[in-house]
Legacy VTK file of the C-alpha trace (Angstrom):
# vtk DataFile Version 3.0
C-alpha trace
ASCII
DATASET POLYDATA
POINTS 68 float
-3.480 -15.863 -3.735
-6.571 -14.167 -2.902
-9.338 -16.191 -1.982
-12.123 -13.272 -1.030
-15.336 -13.032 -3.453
-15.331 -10.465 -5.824
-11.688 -11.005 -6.018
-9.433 -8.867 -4.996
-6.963 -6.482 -7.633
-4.526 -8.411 -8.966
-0.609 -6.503 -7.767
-0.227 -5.246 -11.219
-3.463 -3.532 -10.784
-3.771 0.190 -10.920
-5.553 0.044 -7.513
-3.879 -2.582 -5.870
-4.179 -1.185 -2.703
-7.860 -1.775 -2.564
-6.803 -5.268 -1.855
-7.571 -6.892 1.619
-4.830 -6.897 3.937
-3.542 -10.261 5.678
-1.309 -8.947 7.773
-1.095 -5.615 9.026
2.182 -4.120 11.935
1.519 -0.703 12.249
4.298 -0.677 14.744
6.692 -1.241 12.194
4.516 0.688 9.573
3.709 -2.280 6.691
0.789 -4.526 5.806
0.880 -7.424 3.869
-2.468 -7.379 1.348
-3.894 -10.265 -0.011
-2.477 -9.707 -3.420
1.346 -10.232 -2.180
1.613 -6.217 -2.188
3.989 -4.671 0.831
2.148 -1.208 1.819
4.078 1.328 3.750
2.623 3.869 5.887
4.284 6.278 3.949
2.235 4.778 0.869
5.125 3.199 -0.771
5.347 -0.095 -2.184
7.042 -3.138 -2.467
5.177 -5.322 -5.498
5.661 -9.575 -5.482
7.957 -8.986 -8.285
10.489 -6.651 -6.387
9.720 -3.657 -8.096
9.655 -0.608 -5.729
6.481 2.080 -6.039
7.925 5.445 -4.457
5.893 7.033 -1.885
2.620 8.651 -3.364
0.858 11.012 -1.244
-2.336 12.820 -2.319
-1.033 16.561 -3.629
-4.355 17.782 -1.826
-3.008 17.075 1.730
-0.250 19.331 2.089
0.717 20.774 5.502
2.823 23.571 5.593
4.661 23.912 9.050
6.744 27.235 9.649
9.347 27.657 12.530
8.156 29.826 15.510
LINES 1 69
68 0 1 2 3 4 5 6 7 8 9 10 11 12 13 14 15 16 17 18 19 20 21 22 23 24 25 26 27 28 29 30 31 32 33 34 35 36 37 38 39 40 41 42 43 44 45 46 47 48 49 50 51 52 53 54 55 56 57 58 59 60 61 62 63 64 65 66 67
């Protein structure tokens, strides 16, 4: 499917995400990448094969809100 030079990673690929994306509807919160990979804004997955990756946000990010 991808047709960029290196190539890009393949879907089963550890860092698939590194993949160029082909369409992108941040409206809606998805891109297609070039690899057939669905990425969520809320960095979940859905892979070409139908398998689901659950969100995965870096653990170094966390925001800790507290009511006023």
């Amino acid at each position: 499917m991808c047709q960029h030079q290196p190539p890009c990673p393949s879907a089963d690929s550890a860092d698939r995400e590194a993949a160029h994306p082909v369409a992108h509807h941040p409206e809606q919160g998805w891109s297609l990448l070039c690899n057939g990979v669905l990425l969520f804004d809320d960095t979940g997955e859905l892979l070409p094969d139908g398998k689901i990756v659950a969100p995965h946000r870096p653990s170094g990010t966390r925001h800790v809100t507290t009511a006023a």
